[in-house]
C-alpha positions in Angstrom: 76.6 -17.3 -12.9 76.3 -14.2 -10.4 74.5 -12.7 -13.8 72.1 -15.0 -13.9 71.5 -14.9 -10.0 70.7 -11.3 -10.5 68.4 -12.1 -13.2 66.3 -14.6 -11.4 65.6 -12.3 -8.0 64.9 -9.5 -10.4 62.1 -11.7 -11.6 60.9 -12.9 -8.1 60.6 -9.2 -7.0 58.8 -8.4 -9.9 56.2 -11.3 -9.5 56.1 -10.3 -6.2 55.0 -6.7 -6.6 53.1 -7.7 -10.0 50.7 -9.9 -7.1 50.8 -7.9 -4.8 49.6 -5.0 -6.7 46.7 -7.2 -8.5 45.3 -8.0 -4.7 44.9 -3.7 -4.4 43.7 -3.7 -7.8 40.2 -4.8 -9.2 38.6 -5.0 -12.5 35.6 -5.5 -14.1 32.2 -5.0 -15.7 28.5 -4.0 -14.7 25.5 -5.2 -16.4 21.9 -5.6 -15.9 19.8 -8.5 -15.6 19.8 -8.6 -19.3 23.4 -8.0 -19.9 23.7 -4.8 -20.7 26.4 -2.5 -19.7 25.6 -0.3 -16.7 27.4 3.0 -16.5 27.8 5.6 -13.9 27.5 3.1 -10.9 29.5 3.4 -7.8 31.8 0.8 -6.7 33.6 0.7 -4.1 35.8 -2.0 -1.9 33.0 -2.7 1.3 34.0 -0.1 4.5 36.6 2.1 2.5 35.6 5.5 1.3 37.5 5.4 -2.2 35.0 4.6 -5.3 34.9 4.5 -8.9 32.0 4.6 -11.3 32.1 2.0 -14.0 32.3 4.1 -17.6 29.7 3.9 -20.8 30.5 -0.2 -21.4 30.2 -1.2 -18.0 33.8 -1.5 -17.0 35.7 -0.6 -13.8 38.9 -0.8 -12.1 39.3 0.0 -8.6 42.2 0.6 -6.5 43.0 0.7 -3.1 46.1 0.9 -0.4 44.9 -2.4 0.9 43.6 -5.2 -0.1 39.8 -5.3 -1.6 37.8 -8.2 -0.1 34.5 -7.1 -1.0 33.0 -4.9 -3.3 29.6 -2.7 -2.9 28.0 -1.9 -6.0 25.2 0.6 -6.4 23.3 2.8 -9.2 20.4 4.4 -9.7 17.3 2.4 -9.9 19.4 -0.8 -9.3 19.0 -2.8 -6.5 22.1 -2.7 -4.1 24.5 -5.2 -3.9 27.8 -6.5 -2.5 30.0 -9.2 -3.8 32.9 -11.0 -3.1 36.3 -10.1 -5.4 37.0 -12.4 -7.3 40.9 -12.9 -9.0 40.8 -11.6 -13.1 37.4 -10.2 -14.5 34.5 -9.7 -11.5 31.3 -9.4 -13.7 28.3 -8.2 -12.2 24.7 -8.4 -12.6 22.7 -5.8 -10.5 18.5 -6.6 -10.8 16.0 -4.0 -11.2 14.9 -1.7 -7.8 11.5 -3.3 -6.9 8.8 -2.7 -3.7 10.2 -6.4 -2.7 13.8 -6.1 -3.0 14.0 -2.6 -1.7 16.1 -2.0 1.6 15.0 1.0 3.7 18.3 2.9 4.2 16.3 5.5 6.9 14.3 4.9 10.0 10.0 5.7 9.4 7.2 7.0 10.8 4.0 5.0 10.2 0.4 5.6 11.3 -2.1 2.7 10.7 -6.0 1.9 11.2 -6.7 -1.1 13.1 -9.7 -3.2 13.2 -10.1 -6.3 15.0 -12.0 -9.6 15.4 -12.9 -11.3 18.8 -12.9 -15.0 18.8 -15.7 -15.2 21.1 -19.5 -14.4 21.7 -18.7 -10.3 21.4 -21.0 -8.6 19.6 -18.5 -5.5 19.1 -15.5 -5.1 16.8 -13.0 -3.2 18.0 -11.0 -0.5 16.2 -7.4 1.3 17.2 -4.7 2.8 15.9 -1.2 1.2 15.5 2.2 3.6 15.1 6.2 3.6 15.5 9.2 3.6 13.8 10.7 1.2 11.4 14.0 0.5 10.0 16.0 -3.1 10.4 15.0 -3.2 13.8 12.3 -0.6 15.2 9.5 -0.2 17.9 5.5 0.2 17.8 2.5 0.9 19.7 -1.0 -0.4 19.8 -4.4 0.9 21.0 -7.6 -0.9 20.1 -11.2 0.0 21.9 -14.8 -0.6 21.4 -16.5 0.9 24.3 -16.9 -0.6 27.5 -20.2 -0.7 28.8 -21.2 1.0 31.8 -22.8 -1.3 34.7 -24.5 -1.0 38.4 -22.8 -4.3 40.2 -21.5 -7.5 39.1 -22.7 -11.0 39.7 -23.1 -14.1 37.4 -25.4 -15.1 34.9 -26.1 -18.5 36.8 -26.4 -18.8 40.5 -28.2 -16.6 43.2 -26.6 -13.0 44.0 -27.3 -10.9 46.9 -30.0 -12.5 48.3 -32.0 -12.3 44.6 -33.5 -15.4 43.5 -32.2 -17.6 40.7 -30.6 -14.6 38.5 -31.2 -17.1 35.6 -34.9 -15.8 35.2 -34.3 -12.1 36.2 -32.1 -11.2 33.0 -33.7 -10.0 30.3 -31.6 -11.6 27.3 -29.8 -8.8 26.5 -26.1 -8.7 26.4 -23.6 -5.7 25.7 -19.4 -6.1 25.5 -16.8 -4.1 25.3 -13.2 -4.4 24.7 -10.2 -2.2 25.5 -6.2 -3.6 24.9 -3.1 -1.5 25.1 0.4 -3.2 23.7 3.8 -2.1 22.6 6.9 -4.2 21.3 9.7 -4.3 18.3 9.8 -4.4 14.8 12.6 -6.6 13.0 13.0 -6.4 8.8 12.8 -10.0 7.7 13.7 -9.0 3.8 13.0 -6.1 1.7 9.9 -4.5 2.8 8.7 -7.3 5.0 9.1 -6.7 9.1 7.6 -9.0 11.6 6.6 -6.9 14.5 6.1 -8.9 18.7 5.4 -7.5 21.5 2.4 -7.4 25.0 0.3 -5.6 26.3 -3.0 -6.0 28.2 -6.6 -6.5 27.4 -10.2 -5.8 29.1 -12.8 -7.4 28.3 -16.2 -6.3 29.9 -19.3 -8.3 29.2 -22.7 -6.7 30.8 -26.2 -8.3 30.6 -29.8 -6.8 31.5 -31.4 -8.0 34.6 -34.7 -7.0 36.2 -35.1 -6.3 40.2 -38.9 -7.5 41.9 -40.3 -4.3 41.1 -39.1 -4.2 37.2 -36.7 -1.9 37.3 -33.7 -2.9 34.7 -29.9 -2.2 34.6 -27.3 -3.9 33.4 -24.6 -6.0 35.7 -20.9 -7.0 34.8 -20.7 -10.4 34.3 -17.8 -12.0 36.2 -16.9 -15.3 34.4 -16.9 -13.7 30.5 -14.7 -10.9 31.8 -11.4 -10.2 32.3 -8.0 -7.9 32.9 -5.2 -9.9 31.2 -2.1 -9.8 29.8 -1.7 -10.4 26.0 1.0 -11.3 23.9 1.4 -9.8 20.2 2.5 -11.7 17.1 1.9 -10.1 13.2 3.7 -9.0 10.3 4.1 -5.3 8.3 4.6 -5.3 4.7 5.8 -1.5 3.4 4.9 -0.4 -0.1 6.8 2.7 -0.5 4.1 5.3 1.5 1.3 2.3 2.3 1.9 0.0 4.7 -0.6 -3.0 5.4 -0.3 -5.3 8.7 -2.0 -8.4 9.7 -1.6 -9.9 13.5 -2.9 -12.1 16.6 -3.4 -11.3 19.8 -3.0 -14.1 22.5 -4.7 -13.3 25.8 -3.3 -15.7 28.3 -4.1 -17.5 30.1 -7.6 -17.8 28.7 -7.9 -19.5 25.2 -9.3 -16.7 23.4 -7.9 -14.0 20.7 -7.8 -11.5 18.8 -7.1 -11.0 14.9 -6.4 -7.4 13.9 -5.5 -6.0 10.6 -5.0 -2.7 8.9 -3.7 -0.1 6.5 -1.8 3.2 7.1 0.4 5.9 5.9 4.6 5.4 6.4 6.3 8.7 6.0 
């Protein structure tokens, strides 16, 4: 009886240690996305510094002094990934390193054109230059100009000014604008290579029309209703194809129901 005793808690403690050991202890295989062994990849339990790379067929065991939650699998010209541990065999499947599914391990510089588009009666298109520093979350800068023309006074297009008569019929017709905008904000990665980028700033807009005096003399005067000094808010998106980045954005100028589109191409580095 006291034999047999003996033999059953010599089997408990060898369950026991038999489990616990299996928890420390992982095993399985790498493939690709069409089920072919990957060898030479790195795996390793997620925040431990211990690793193993999987052999010629694929296959791996890790072990580790504590329990393995998650594993983080990576290889060359694989896209990362990490899994959860499963109990027996963990296959898994890494997918090809693309532009889209690429995670940008370092922050970025990038440098890119701008051009813009008024929605309005401006006869100018404005160009700039946007830059920063990118990574999951990062920063920017924006400067877009078109001139702004130079002007004698300011009145309105309609309605008497400084004793002139109607300043209706002492303008000539012609018209010159200018815009000038200044902004700066964050960048956030949404997935892979795509970042949404927000942020304000503030705008001028200058709007400048010919007028005549009695004795012909013309000169151009800021028009006060069409121009402004507002703030702006800035909403657009970045896409990052490895040393190319594109962007696309709006600019809302508030309060006034007007804004900008701007787009552009650069260099990331």
């Amino acid at each position: 009886m006291q034999n047999m005793r003996h033999l059953i808690s010599t089997c408990l403690l060898l369950s026991i240690s038999m489990a616990a050991s299996a928890q420390n202890t992982v095993e399985g295989r790498v493939l690709d996305k069409y089920g072919n062994p990957v060898s030479g990849a790195k795996v390793q339990g997620k925040g431990m510094t211990k690793y193993e790379e999987t052999a010629i067929d694929g296959t791996f065991v890790l072990k580790a002094p504590v329990p393995i939650k998650r594993l983080t699998v990576t290889a060359i010209g694989k896209a990362p990934r990490i899994c959860k541990v499963r109990r027996g065999q963990n296959n898994i499947t890494l997918s090809d390193l693309n532009w889209y599914n690429e995670k940008q391990d370092k922050y970025r510089w990038f440098v890119l054109g701008q051009i813009g588009l008024l929605s309005s009666d401006a006869r100018d298109v404005p160009l700039g230059v946007m830059f920063g520093r990118s990574r999951k979350i990062g920063w920017w800068g924006k400067v877009m100009f078109s001139g702004l023309p130079s002007t004698e006074g300011e009145g309105s297009i309609y309605g008497y000014y400084s004793g002139y008569n109607d300043d209706y019929y002492s303008r000539t017709g012609e018209i010159k604008t200018g815009f000038f905008s200044v902004s700066a904000g964050a960048t956030t990665r949404i997935y892979g290579p795509l970042q949404c980028y927000y942020g304000a700033g503030i705008a001028i807009r200058k709007v400048a029309y010919e007028r005549a005096d009695d004795n012909g003399n013309l000169s151009y005067w800021k028009e006060k209703k069409r121009s402004f000094e507002e703030p702006v808010i800035e909403l657009g998106a970045m896409v990052n194809l490895k040393y190319v980045t594109l962007n696309i954005g709006a600019s809302l100028i508030v309060p006034r129901i007007m804004n900008t589109i701007h787009f552009g191409i650069g260099y990331t580095f």
